[in-house]
C-alpha positions as CSV (number, residue, x, y, z in Angstrom):
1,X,33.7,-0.6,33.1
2,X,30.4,0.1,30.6
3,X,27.2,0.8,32.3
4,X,24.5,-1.9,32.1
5,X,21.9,-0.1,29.1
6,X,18.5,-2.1,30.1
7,X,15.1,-1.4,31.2
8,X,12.2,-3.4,31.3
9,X,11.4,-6.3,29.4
10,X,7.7,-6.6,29.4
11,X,5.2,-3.6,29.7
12,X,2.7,-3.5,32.0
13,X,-0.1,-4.1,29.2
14,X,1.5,-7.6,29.0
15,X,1.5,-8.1,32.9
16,X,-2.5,-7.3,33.2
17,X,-2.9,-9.8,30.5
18,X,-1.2,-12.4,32.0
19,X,-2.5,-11.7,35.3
20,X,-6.0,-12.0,34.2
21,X,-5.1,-15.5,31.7
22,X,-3.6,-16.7,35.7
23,X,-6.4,-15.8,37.4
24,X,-8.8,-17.4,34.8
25,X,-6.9,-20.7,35.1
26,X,-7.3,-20.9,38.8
27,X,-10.7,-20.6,38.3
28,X,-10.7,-23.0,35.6
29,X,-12.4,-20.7,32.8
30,X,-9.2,-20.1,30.6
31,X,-9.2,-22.2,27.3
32,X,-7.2,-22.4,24.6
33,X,-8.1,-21.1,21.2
34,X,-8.8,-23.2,18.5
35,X,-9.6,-26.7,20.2
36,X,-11.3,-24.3,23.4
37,X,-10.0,-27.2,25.9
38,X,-9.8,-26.0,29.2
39,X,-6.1,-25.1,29.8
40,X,-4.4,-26.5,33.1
41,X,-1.0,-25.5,32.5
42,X,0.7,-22.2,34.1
43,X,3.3,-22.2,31.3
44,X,0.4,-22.5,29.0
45,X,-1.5,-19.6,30.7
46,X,1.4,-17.2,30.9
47,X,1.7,-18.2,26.2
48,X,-1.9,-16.9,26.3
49,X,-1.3,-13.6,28.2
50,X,1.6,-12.8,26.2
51,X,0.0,-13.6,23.0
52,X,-2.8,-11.5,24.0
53,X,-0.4,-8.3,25.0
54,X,1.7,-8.6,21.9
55,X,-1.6,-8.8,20.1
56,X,-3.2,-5.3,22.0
57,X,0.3,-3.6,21.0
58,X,2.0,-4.1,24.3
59,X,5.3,-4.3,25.0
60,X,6.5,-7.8,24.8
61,X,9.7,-9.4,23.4
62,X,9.4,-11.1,19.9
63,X,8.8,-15.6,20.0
64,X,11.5,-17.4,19.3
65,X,11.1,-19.1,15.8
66,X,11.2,-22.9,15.0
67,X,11.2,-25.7,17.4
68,X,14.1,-24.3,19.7
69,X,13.6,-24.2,23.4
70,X,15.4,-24.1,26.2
71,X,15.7,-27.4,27.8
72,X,16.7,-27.4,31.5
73,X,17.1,-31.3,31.9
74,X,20.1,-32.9,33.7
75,X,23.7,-33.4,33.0
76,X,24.7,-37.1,32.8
């Protein structure tokens, strides 16, 4: 059996960063860049953070390109 090669997916640069774009949305002072509406969204918050991390050099996984995303509908 091989042995699971892993470690951690996100640094702890990007989990500050997110942390602090959470805790700004619960206060209600995180907005979004270019339009600077208030954001509401936790998925939203979490984009921010990560952007943020990737942008201070942390470790953070690359976005996925295009318009795919994983879609967690139901089955008919």
């Amino acid at each position: 059996m091989a042995k699971k090669r892993g470690g951690r997916k996100y640094g702890p640069k990007a989990q500050k960063k997110v942390e602090r774009a959470m805790h700004e949305r619960k206060r209600g002072s995180l907005r979004s860049g270019r339009s600077g509406k208030k954001v509401t969204s936790r998925k939203q918050a979490i984009a921010i953070g990560l952007s943020e991390a990737r942008r201070a050099g942390g470790k953070v996984p690359r976005k996925r390109k295009g318009g795919s995303r994983k879609r967690g509908g139901k089955k008919r």
